[in-house]
Every structure is written in structure tokens, then in C-alpha cells.
ZANU-977223 format. One line per field, with one value per residue: residue number from 1; residue in one letter; z, y, x of N, C-alpha, C in turn. Coordinates in nm, 3 decimals. Each point is the difference from the previous one (the first is absolute). Last residue first. Example, Ala and Ser with C-alpha at 12.3 -4.5 7.8 and 13.67 -1.06 7.14 Angstrom:
i = c(2_1)
aa = c(S_A)
n_zz = c(0.708_-0.007)
n_yy = c(-0.225_-0.572)
n_xx = c(1.285_0.029)
ca_zz = c(0.006_0.000)
ca_yy = c(0.119_0.119)
ca_xx = c(0.082_-0.089)
c_zz = c(0.073_0.000)
c_yy = c(0.109_0.120)
c_xx = c(-0.077_0.090)
// end
This chain:
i = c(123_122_121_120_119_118_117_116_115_114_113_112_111_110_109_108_107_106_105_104_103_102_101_100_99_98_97_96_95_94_93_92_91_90_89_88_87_86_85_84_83_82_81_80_79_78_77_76_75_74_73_72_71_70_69_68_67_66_65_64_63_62_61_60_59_58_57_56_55_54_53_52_51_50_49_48_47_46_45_44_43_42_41_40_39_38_37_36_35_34_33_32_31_30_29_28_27_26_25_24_23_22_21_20_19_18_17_16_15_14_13_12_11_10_9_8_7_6_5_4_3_2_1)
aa = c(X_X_X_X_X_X_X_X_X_X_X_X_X_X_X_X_X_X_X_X_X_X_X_X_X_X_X_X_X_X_X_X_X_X_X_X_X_X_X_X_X_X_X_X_X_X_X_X_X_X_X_X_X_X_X_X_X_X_X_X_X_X_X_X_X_X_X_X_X_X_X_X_X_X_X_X_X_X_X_X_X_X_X_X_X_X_X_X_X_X_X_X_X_X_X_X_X_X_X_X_X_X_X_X_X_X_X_X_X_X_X_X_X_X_X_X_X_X_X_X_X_X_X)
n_zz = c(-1.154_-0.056_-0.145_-0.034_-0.015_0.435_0.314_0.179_0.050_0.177_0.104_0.069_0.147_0.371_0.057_0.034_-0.210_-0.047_-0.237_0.035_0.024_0.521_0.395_0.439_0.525_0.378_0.042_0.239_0.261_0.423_0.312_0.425_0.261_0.251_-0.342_-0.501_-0.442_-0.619_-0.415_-0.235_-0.338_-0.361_-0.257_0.401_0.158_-0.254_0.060_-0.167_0.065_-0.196_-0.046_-0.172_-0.036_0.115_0.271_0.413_0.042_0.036_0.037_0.111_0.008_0.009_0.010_0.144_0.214_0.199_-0.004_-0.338_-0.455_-0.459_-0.447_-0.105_-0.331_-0.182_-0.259_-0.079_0.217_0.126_0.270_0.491_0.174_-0.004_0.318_0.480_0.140_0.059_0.362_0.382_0.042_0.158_0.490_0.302_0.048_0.243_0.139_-0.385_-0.391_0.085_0.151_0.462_0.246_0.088_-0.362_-0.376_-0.574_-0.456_-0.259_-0.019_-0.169_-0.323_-0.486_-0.559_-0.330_-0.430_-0.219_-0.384_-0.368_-0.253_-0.139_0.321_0.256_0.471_0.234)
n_yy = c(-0.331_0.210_0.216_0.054_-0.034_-0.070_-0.002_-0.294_-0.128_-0.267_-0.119_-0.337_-0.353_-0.226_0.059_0.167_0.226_0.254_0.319_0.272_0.141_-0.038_-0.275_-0.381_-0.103_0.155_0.498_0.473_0.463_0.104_-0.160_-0.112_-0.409_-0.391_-0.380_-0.092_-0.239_0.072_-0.231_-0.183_0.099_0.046_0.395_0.257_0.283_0.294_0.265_0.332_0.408_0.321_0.316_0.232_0.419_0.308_0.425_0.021_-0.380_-0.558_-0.422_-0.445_-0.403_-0.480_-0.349_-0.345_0.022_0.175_0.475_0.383_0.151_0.115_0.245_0.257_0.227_0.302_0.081_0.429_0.579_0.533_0.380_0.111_-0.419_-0.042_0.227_-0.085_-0.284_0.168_0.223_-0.231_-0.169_0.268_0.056_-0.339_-0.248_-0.365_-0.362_-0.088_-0.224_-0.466_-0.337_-0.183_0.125_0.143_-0.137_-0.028_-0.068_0.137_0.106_-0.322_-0.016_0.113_0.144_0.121_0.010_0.100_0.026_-0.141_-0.025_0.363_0.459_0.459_0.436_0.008_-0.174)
n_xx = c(1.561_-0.568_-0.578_-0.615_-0.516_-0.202_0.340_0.455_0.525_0.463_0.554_0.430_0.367_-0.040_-0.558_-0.566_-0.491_-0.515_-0.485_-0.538_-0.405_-0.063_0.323_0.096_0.175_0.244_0.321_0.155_-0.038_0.087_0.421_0.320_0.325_0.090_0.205_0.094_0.101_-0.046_0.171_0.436_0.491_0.257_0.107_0.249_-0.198_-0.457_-0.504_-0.375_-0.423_-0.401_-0.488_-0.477_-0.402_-0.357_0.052_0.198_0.367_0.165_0.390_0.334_0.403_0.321_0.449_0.462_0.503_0.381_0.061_0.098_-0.256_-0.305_-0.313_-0.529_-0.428_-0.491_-0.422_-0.310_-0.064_-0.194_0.139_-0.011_0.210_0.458_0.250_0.013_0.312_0.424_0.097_0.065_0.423_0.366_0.010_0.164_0.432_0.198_-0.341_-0.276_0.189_0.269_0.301_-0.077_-0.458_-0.502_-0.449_-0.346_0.076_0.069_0.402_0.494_0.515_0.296_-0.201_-0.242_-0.481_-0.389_-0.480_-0.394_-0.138_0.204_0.095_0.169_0.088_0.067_0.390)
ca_zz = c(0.013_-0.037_0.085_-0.033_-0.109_-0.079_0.023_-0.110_0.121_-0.122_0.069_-0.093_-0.138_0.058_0.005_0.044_0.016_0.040_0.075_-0.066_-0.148_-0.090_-0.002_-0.139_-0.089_0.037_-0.067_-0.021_-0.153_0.030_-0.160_-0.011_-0.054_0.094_0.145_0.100_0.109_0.093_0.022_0.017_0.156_0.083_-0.073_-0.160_0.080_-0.033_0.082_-0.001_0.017_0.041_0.013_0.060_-0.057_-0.070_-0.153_-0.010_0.045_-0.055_0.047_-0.111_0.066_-0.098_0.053_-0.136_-0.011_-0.001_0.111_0.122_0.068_0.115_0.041_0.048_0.048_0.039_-0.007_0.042_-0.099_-0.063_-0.215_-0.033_0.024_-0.091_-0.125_-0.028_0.011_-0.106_-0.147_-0.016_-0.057_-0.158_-0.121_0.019_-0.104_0.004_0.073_0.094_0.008_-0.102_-0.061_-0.056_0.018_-0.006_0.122_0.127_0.136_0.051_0.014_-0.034_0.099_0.059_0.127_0.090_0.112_0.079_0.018_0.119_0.038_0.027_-0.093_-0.084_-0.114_0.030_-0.006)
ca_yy = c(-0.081_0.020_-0.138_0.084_-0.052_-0.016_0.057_0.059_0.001_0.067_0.053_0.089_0.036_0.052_-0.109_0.055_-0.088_-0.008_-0.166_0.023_0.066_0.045_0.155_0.029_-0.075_-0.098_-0.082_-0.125_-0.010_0.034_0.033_0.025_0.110_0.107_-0.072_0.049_-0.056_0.056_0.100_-0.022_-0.036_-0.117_-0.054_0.030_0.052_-0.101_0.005_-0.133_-0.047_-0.122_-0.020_-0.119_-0.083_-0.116_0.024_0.065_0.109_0.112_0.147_0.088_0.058_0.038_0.101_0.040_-0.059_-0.122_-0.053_0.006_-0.109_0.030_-0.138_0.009_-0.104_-0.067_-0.051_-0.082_-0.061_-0.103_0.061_0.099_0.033_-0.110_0.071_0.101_-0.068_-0.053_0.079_0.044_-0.128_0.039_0.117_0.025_0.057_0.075_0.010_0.044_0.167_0.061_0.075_-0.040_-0.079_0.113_-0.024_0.101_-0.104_0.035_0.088_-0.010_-0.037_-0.069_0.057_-0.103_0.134_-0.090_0.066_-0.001_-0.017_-0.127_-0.095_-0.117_0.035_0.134_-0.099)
ca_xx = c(0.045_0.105_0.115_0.124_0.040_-0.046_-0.112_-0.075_-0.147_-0.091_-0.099_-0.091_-0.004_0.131_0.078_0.141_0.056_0.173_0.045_0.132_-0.021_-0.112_-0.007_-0.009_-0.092_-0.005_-0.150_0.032_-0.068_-0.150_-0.028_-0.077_0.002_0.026_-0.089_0.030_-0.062_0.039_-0.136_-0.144_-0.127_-0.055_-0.118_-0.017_0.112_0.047_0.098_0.077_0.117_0.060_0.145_0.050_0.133_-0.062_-0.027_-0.161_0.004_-0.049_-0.039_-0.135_-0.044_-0.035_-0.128_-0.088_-0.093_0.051_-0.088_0.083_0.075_0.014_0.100_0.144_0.066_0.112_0.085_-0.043_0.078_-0.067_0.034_-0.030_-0.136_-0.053_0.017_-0.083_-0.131_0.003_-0.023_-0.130_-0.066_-0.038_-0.058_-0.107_-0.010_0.077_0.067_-0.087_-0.009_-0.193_0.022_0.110_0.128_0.093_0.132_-0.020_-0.037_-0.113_-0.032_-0.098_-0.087_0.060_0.058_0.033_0.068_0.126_0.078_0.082_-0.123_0.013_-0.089_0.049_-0.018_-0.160_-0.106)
c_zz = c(0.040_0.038_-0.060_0.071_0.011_-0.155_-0.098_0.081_-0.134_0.026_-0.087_0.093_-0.055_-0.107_-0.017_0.014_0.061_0.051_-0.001_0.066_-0.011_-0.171_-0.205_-0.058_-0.135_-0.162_0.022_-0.080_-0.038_-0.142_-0.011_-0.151_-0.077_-0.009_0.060_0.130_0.101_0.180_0.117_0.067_-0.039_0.123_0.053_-0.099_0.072_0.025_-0.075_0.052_-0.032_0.031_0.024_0.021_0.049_-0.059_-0.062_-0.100_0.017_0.015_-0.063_0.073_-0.069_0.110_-0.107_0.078_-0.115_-0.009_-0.002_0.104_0.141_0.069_0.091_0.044_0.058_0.066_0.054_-0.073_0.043_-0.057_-0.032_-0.157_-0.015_-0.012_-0.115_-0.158_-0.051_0.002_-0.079_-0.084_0.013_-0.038_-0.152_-0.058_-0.006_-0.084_0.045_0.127_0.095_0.034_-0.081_-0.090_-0.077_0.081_0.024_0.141_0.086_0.130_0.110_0.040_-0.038_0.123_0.109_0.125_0.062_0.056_0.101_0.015_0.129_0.063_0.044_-0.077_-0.098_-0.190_-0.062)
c_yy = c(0.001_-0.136_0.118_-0.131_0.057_0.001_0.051_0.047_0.040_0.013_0.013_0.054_0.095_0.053_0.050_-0.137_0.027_-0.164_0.046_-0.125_-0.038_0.029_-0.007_0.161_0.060_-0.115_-0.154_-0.077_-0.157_0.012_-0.003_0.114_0.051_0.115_0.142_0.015_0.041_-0.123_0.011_0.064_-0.052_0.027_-0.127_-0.080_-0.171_-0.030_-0.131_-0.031_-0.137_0.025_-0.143_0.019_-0.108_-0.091_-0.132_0.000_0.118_0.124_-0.005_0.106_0.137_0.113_0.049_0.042_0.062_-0.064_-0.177_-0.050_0.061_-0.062_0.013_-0.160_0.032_-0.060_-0.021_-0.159_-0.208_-0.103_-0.193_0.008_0.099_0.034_-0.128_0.023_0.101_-0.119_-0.071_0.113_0.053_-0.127_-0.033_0.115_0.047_0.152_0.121_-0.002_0.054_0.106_0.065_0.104_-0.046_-0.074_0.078_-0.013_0.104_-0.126_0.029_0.129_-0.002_-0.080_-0.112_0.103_-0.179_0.075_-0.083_0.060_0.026_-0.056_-0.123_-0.087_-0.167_-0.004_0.057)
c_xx = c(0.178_0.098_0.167_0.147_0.155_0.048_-0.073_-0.114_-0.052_-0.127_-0.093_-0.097_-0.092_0.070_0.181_0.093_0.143_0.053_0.213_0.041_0.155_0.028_-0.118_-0.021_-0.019_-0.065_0.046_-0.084_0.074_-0.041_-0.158_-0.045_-0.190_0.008_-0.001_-0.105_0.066_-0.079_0.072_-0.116_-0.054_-0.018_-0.019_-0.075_0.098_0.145_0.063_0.122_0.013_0.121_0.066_0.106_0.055_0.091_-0.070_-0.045_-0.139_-0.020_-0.107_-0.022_-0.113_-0.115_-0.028_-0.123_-0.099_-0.130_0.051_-0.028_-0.002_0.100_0.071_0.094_0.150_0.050_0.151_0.140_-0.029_0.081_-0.091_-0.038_-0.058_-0.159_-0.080_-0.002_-0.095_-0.153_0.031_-0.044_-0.165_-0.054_0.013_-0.074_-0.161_-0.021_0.123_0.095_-0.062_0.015_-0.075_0.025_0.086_0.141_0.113_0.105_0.005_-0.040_-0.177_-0.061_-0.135_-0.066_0.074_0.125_0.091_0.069_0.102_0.071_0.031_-0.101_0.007_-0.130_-0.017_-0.003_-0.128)
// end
């Protein structure tokens, strides 16, 4: 990630990387060290833009990190593309973005994902 030109860096994974819930199938749960180096490592080598693609939750989320560095992290949880928004009752996701996430718009329909930010977009 540390060498890539891309506007965006794409990390697609099986589980969600950055829901704090320490439950079902989220790395934090099972996989707790190397989800927190690999947090660390993003943030150490400054690496801005990345987007982690996310399932295994049977539902659509969308979940934001900033890190110290000033970096945004996104999980797109898309598990499968006709869920519908994530409405886990109890579970407790502490980066979950309730509301319009700043400079960046995410659309999520049962057909396409596409987020732009400011002039840069992908598709």
C-alpha cells in the first residue's frame, strides 16, 4: 500500500476490518493483533485513502477510522450487494458512520458502489 500511486487504496477482505465490535466476524474480534498492526502500520508509512471492501455480515455498513495521522479509513461492508443497511441492535461499532461522512459521498445500491472525493472518483 505504502508504494501505491492510486487515488485510493483497495484492500478487499473477507471480514470487516475496522467495526469495534468485538463480535461475529470482525477482525477485532478474531484476529486482534494483526488488525491492530496493520492499523498501526497504515498510520506509521502515512498511507492516505484506504478503503477496506468488507462482507460476511449479511448486511450493507459503511464504517470510518481517523487515524492520528489525520488519515480517514473506510470499511464498506457489502455482504450481499441487496442487503439492506446495516441494523444491528446492541452491537456496539464505535467508528459506524451514522451520518454523512465529510468531503466524501457513498452511494450503495444492489448494483454498484461509488464514492468520490472531491475531484478524484472511482467506480
Amino acid at each position: 500500500l505504502s508504494t501505491s500511486s492510486a487515488a485510493f487504496k483497495m484492500v478487499a477482505i473477507g471480514g470487516q476490518v475496522l467495526n469495534t465490535a468485538e463480535q461475529h466476524e470482525n477482525y477485532i474480534h478474531h484476529h486482534r493483533k494483526e488488525r491492530d498492526l496493520l492499523l498501526k502500520k497504515i498510520e506509521a508509512e502515512d498511507i492516505k485513502n484506504v478503503v477496506f471492501l468488507t462482507g460476511d455480515r449479511h448486511h450493507t455498513e459503511l464504517s470510518t477510522l481517523t487515524n492520528e495521522a489525520g488519515n480517514t479509513l473506510y470499511d464498506v461492508t457489502v455482504s450481499p450487494l441487496t442487503s439492506g443497511v446495516a441494523n444491528s441492535k446492541g452491537e456496539v461499532n464505535t467508528v459506524w458512520c451514522r451520518s454523512p461522512v465529510k468531503n466524501t459521498t457513498f452511494l450503495m445500491s444492489s448494483a454498484s458502489i461509488f464514492l468520490s472525493s472531491k475531484s478524484r472518483s472511482f467506480l
